[in-house]
Phi, psi and omega in degrees: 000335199257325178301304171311326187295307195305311166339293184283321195304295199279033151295087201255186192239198153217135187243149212231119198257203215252127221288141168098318199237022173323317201251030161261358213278345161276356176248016155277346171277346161285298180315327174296303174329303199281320176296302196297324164294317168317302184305300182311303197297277186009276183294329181273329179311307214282332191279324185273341187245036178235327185274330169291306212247140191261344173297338190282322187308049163250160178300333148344279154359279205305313178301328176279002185271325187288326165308292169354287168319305178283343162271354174280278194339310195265328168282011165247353161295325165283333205303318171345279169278345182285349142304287187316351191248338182251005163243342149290300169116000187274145187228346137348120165225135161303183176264303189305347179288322185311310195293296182313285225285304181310308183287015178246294155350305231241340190266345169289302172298344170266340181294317186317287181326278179268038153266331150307334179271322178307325176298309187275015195245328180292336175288318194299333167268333167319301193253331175295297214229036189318305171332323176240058181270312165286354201247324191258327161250122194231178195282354199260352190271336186288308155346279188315306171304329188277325164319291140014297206276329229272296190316294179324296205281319169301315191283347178273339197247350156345294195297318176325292186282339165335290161291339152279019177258318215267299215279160192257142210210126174187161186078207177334085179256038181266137138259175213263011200230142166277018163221170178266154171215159195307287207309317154280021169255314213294317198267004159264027196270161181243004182241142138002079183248038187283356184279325189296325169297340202270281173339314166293334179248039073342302184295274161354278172280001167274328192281285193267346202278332191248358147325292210286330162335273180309307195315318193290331192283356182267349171280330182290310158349302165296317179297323188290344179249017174242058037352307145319356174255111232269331177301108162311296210293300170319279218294318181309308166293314331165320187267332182310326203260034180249000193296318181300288185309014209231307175313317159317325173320302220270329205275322189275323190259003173299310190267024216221265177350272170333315176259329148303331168302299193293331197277319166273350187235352185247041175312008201233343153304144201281187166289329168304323191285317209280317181332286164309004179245331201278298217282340189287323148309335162268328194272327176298301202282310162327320190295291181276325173336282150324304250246312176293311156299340160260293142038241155276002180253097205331308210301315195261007157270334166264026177273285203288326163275012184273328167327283180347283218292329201294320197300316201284345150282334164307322201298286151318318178297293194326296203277001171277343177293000000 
């Protein structure tokens, strides 16, 4: 028994960079860089300059700063390996890195979820119920909802690596992705893995499958009382201030769609498209996400440009010194 614990302890993995294109993979590690700085710069903006301005403390505000959060979370959960494999060349992962990098991967991403969903239940009262926008999200039910979000996702992806820690692993240990995932761990196990499996689209259809639900009933929701507004201009406004979250929406959940379709209906895709589809569902949403929201949202494109003019009179005020 203890000789089997050690056994499984010293398990490793294989990591897979991106097919076809190996011996590019150290100048395919720059573009990732400039995507992870991106992310980083992005995302800690959109959190200080929600935390900075006082006009932002609104609940609005706050649901985009736990977007925020959960997008730092999911570029720092890949980031590990995917430096080492395109700027190191290691491709090696223990198994316990494995698993901890998979429960982070999958507990962000569902954080992801149901913080968009939290986004779209905040437009639905934002425009059904203005008046009382502020008396029904108030700071302590928003508090609760992130707690909420926090409990749901951690508590759900526990039992995972718990149980692919349990399973016996031998022959092939590449996996298909340059990060670990439930799903590419599970099937290089040498047992029986229908409980895990049942469990991961368990997981699934309770989190993202009834999230993307609620989401789509809360945009009908929304059409339906912005119709009812007699005002064209109005009404215009009213969807407007729904374009950021709903392009977050698309961003998270287009390439999530897409590469869920290949892995059951393509089989004759290549490895390159799930790859690519793969980095674009993790990558994307960090990425653009800030870039969309200042963007459209009036208050935090003039937070940053005033930031701007401010730097750039220092800058000046120097060189006239």
């Amino acid at each position: 028994m203890i000789m089997s614990v050690s056994n499984q302890s010293s398990t490793s993995f294989f990591l897979t960079g991106f097919p076809g294109l190996e011996t590019v993979h150290t100048w395919l590690s720059i573009p990732l860089c400039v995507m992870y700085l991106a992310s980083l710069a992005g995302n800690s903006l959109i959190l200080w300059v929600v935390r900075s301005e006082p006009s932002l403390h609104q609940p609005m505000y706050y649901f985009l700063s736990m977007l925020a959060v959960t997008d730092l979370g999911l570029s720092a959960s890949t980031l590990p390996t995917m430096l080492t494999i395109y700027m190191l060349g290691l491709r090696e992962v223990a198994m316990d890195v494995c698993l901890a990098q998979l429960f982070f991967i999958h507990t962000f991403s569902i954080m992801e979820s149901s913080v968009l969903l939290t986004m779209a239940f905040d437009r639905f009262v934002a425009i059904s119920n203005p008046l009382r926008y502020g008396t029904i999200l108030t700071s302590s039910r928003i508090a609760s909802l992130g707690l909420a979000i926090m409990v749901r996702s951690i508590g759900l992806h526990i039992p995972a690596p718990i149980m692919l820690k349990k399973l016996p692993y031998c022959g092939n240990r590449l996996l298909s992705h340059s990060y670990c995932l439930h799903p590419d761990v599970m099937k290089l196990a040498c047992a029986d893995t229908h409980i895990n499996s049942a469990y991961g689209l368990f997981v699934v259809l309770s989190t993202l499958g009834v999230d993307s639900v609620l989401i789509v009933l809360s945009y009908v929701l929304i059409l339906q009382t912005v119709l009812f507004i007699a005002s064209k201009a109005e009404r215009l406004k009213a969807l407007n201030t729904c374009v950021s979250h709903i392009c977050a929406v698309l961003l998270f959940y287009t390439p999530m769609i897409g590469l869920s379709m290949i892995h059951r209906f393509g089989r004759r895709a290549s490895p390159g498209t799930r790859v690519l589809l793969s980095y674009l569902h993790f990558f994307t949403p960090p990425v653009l996400s800030p870039v969309v929201y200042t963007i459209k949202t009036k208050q935090i494109r003039l937070r940053m440009l005033r930031l701007f003019w401010l730097h750039k009179a220092g800058i000046r005020d120097g060189q006239d010194h």
